[in-house]
LOKE-578802 format. One line per field, with one value per residue (C-alpha): x negated, y, z; residue number from 1; residue in three letters. Coordinates in nm, 4 decimals. Last residue first. Example, Ala and Ser with C-alpha at 12.3 -4.5 7.8 and 13.67 -1.06 7.14 Angstrom:
east <- -1.3670; -1.2300
north <- -0.1060; -0.4500
up <- 0.7140; 0.7800
nr <- 2; 1
rest <- ser; ala
This chain:
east <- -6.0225; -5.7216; -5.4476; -5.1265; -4.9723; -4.9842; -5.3301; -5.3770; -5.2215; -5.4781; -5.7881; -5.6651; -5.6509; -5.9540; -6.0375; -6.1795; -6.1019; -6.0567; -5.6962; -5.4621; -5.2586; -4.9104; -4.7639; -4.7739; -4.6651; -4.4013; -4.4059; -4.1661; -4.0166; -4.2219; -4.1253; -3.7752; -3.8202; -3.8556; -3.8601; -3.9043; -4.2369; -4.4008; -4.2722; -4.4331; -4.7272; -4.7881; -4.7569; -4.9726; -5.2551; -5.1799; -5.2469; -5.5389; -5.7253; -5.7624; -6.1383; -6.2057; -6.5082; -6.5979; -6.7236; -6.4518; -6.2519; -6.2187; -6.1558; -5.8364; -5.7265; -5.7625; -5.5799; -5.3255; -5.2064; -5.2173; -5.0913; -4.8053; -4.7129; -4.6291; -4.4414; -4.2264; -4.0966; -4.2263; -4.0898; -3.7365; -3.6882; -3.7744; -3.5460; -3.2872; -3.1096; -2.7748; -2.8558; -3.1363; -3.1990; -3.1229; -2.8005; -2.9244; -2.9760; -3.1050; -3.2470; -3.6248; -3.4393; -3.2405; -3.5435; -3.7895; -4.1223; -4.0515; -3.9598; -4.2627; -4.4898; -4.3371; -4.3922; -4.7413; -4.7896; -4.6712; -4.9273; -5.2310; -5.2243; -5.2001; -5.5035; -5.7247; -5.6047; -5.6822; -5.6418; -5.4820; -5.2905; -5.1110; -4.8326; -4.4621; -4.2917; -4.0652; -3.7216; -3.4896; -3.1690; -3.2508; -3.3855; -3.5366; -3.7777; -3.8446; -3.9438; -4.1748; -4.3748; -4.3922; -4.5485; -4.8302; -4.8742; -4.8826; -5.1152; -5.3244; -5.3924; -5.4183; -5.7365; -5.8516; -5.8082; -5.4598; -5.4542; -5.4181; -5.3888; -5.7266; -5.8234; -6.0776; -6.3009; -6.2072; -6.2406; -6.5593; -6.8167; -6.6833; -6.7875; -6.4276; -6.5056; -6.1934; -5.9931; -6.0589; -6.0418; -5.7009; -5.5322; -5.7052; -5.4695; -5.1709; -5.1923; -5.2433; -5.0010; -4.7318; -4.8043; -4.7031; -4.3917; -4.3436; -4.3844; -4.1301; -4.2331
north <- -13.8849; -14.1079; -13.9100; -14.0392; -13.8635; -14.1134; -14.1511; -13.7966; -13.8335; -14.1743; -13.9300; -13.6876; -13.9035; -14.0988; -14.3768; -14.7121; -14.9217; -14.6775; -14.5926; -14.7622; -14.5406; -14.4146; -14.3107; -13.9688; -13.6335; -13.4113; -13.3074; -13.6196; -13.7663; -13.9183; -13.7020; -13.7635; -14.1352; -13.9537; -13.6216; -13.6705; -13.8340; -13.5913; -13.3139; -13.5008; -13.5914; -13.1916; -13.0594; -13.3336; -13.2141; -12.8126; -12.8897; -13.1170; -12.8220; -12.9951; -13.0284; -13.0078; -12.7673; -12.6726; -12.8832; -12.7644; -13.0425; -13.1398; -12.7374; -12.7199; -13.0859; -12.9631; -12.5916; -12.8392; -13.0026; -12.7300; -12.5002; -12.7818; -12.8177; -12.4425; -12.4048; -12.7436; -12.7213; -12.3729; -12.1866; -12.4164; -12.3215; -11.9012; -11.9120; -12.0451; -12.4196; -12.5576; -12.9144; -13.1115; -13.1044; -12.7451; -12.5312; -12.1931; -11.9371; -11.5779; -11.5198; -11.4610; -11.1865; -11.0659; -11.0693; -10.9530; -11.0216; -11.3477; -11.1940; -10.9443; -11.2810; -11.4368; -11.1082; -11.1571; -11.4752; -11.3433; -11.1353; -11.2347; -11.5798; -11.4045; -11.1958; -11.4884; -11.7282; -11.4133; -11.5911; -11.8938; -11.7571; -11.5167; -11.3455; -11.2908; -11.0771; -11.2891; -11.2448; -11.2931; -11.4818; -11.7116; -12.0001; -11.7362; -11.7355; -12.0949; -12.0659; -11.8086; -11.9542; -12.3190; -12.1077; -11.9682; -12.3205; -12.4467; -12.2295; -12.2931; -12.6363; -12.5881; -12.3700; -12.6494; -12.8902; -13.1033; -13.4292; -13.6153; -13.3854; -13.5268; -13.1646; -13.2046; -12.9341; -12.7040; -12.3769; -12.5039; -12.2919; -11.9995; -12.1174; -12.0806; -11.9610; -11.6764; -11.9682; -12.1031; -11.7870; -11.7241; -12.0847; -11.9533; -11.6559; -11.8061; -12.0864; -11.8059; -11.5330; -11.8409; -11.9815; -11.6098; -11.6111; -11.9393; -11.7927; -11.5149; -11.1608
up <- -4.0114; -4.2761; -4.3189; -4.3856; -4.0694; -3.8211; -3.9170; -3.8197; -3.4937; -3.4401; -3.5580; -3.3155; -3.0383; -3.0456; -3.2622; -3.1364; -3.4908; -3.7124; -3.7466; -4.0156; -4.2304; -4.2358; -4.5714; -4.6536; -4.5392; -4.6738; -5.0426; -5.0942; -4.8070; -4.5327; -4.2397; -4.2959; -4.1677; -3.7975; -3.8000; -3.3745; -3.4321; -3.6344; -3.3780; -3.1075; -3.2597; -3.3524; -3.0441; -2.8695; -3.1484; -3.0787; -2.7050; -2.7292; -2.9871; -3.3686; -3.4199; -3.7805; -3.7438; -4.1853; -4.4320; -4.7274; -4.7264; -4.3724; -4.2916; -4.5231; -4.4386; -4.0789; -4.1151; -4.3223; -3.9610; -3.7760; -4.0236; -4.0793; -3.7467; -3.7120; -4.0482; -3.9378; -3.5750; -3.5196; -3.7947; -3.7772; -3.4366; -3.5017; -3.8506; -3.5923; -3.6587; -3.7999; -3.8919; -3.9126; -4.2577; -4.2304; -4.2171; -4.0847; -3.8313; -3.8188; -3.4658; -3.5725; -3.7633; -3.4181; -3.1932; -3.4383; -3.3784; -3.5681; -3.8866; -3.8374; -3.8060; -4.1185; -4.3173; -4.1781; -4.3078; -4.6215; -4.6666; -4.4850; -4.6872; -5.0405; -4.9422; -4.8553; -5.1295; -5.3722; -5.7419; -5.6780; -5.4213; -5.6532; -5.4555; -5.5172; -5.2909; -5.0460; -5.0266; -4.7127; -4.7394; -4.4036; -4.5809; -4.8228; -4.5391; -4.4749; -4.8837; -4.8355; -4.5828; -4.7994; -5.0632; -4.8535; -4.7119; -5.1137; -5.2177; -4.9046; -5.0392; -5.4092; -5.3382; -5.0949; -5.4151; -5.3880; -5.5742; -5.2498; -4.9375; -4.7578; -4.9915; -5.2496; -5.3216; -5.6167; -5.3432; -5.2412; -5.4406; -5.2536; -4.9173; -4.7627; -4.3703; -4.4895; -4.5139; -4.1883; -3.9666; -4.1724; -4.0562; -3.6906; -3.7343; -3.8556; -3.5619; -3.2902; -3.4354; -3.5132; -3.0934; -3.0426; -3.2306; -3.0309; -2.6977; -2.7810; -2.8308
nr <- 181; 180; 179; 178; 177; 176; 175; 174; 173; 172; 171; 170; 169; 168; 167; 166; 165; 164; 163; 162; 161; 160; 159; 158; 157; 156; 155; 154; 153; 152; 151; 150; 149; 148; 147; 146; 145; 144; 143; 142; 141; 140; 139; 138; 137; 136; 135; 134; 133; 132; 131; 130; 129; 128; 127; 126; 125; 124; 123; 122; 121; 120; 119; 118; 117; 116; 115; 114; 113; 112; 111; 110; 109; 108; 107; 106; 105; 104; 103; 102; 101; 100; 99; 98; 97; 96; 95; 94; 93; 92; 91; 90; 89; 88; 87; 86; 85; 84; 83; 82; 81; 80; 79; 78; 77; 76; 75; 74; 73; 72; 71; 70; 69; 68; 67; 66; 65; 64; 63; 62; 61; 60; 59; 58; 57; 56; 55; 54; 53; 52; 51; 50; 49; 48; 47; 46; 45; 44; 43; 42; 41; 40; 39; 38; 37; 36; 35; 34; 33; 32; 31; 30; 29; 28; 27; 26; 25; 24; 23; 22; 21; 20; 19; 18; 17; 16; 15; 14; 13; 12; 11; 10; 9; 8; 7; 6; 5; 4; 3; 2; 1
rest <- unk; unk; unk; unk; unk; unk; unk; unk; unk; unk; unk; unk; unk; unk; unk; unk; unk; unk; unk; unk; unk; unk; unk; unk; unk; unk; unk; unk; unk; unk; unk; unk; unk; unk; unk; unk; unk; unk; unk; unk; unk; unk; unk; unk; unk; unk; unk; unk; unk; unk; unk; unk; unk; unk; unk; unk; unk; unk; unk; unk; unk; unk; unk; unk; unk; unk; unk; unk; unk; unk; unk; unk; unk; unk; unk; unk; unk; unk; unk; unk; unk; unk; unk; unk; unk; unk; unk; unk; unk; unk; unk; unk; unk; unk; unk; unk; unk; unk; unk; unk; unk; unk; unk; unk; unk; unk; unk; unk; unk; unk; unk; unk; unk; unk; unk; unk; unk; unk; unk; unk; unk; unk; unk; unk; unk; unk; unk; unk; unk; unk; unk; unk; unk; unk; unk; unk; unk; unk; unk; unk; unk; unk; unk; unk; unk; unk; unk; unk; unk; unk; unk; unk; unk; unk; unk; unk; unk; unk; unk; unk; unk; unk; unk; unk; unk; unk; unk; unk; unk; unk; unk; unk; unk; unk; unk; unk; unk; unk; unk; unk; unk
C-alpha cells in the first residue's frame, strides 16, 4: 500500500462516518454546493469515483445513490480502494487535463481533495463537526492552488469569496474555494 491509497482509506472512511451521521430528515438539506441537497451531494462524489475509473477503461456498476447514499458510497469507494491496492491498476496512466498522469496521482490530486472538501459541505449541511484536520486543509490549498484557472470550470468549484473579517485557516481555504464558512 502506497501512502496515498492510504490517505483514500482515511478520507473514504471519514466521507462514510459522515454520511452514515445523516439524520434522515436531512437528506433534502441544502448543501454550501448551490442547488445541491446533501442527498445530491454524495451522488455526485459517488459519480465523480466512477468516472476517474473509466479514466483508466474500468467500469463501474451502476448504483442508485439517491436511494441508498450509504450503500452506493461503500461500493464504489471500495472499487476505488482495490484499484489503489493494486500496484499495477493504481499504475494505469492517462491523458488528463494535466497531461499523462497515474490513476493513483489523479485519485489523490482531485478524488482526495474533493472528499475533503465535500465531507465539509456534507457535514455543514446536515449540522454535523465541520472541522477540516490542519493536514488535510494544507493538502487541499495546495492542490487548489496548483489547478490554477482550471479549478473554476464548470462542476468544479466556484467563484472565490471574501473571508470574514479575522478568519482562520480553514474558513480562508474554503473561501478560496467559493465557499463561504
Amino acid at each position: 500500500m502506497t501512502e496515498i491509497s492510504d490517505r483514500y482509506r482515511r478520507l473514504a472512511g471519514a466521507f462514510a462516518e459522515r454520511i452514515d451521521a445523516v439524520p434522515d430528515d436531512a437528506w433534502d438539506a441544502p448543501t454550501p454546493c448551490e442547488d445541491w441537497t446533501a442527498r445530491e451531494l454524495v451522488a455526485h462524489v459517488v459519480q465523480s469515483q466512477g468516472m476517474f475509473r473509466g479514466l483508466v477503461g474500468r467500469e463501474t456498476p451502476e448504483v442508485d445513490a439517491a436511494a441508498d447514499p450509504a450503500g452506493a458510497w461503500r461500493r464504489v469507494s471500495g472499487l476505488v480502494q482495490a484499484d489503489l491496492d493494486d500496484p499495477e491498476r493504481a499504475a494505469t496512466t492517462f491523458e488528463g487535463v494535466f497531461g499523462e498522469q497515474t490513476f493513483e496521482a489523479a485519485v489523490d490530486r482531485f478524488l482526495n481533495t474533493d472528499l475533503v472538501v465535500h465531507g465539509w459541505d456534507l457535514a455543514r449541511a446536515t449540522a454535523q463537526d465541520d472541522t477540516i484536520d490542519p493536514d488535510d486543509l494544507r493538502r487541499v490549498d495546495e492542490v487548489a492552488h496548483a489547478f490554477g484557472e482550471t479549478l473554476r470550470s464548470p462542476g468544479a468549484f466556484g467563484p472565490e469569496v471574501d473571508p470574514p473579517p479575522g478568519a482562520g485557516e480553514q474558513a480562508r481555504v474554503l473561501a478560496f474555494l467559493g465557499r463561504r464558512a
